[in-house]
N, C-alpha and C positions, 0 to 999 in steps of 0.2 A: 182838880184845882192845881196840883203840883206840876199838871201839865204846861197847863195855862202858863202858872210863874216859871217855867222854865224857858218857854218862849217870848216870855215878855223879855226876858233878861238877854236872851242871845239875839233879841230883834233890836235891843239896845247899844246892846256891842257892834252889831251890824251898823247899826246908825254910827258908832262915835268913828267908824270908819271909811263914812260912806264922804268921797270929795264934794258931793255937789253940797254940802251942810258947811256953812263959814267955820274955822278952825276953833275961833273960841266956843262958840255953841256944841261942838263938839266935844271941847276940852272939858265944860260946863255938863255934857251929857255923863262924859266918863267920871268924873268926879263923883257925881251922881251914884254909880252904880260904887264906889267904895265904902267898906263896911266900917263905916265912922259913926262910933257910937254917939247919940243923941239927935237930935231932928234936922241939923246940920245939911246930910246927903236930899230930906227928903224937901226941905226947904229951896234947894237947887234945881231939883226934880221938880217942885210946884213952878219954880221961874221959868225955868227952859223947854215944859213940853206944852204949855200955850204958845208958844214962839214954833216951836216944832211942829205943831199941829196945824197953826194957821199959814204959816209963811213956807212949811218944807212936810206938805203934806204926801207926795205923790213918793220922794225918797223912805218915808214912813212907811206907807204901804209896801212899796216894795222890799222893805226889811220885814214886814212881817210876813210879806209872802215867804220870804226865803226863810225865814225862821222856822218853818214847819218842817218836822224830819219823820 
């Protein structure tokens, strides 16, 4: 499991700096991953990775490929 969450988070990082993802979406991704207490980060996270998923699927993928070490 702590695998898992370790490459969810570095496939994220990859995405918030990957060019082909429009700037705010991206601004939106990194927000996301800061440790701001209360549901704040994850309420962002709920907005931004249907938008991520549907629309910038194929740059997803390739951050999770590369996420793997």
């Amino acid at each position: 499991m702590r695998n898992f969450g370790t490459r969810v988070i570095r496939a994220t990082k990859l995405i918030v700096r990957d060019g082909r993802i429009p700037g705010p979406l991206r601004w939106l991704a990194g927000v996301a991953l800061l440790p701001i207490p209360g549901p704040f980060d994850e309420a962002v996270l709920l907005l931004v990775a249907p938008i991520l998923f549907v629309f910038y699927r194929e740059p997803m993928r390739d951050a999770w490929r590369r996420a793997v070490r």
